[in-house]
C-alpha positions, 0 to 999 in steps of 0.5 A: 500500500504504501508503494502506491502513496509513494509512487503517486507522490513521485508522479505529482511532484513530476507534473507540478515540475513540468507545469510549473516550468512549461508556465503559460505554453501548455494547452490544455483545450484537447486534441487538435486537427490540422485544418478546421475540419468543423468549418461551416459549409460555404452558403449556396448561391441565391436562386434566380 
């Protein structure tokens, strides 16, 4: 049991390194596309 206490531990302390030296650059918003892949459809001419 306390093989875990200490593992989490470690693991936070890791993560706060790197949050706290990454500063602002981090993003955290999710996965990314290349493109706007949710751009909306071009509206179709109106008719004549």
């Amino acid at each position: 049991m306390w093989k875990i206490v200490v593992g989490f531990v470690i693991f936070a302390a890791i993560a706060l390194f790197i949050i706290s030296k990454a500063g602002d650059k981090i993003d955290m918003s999710g996965e990314k596309h290349s493109g706007d892949v949710h751009a909306p459809e071009p509206a179709a001419s109106a008719p004549k």
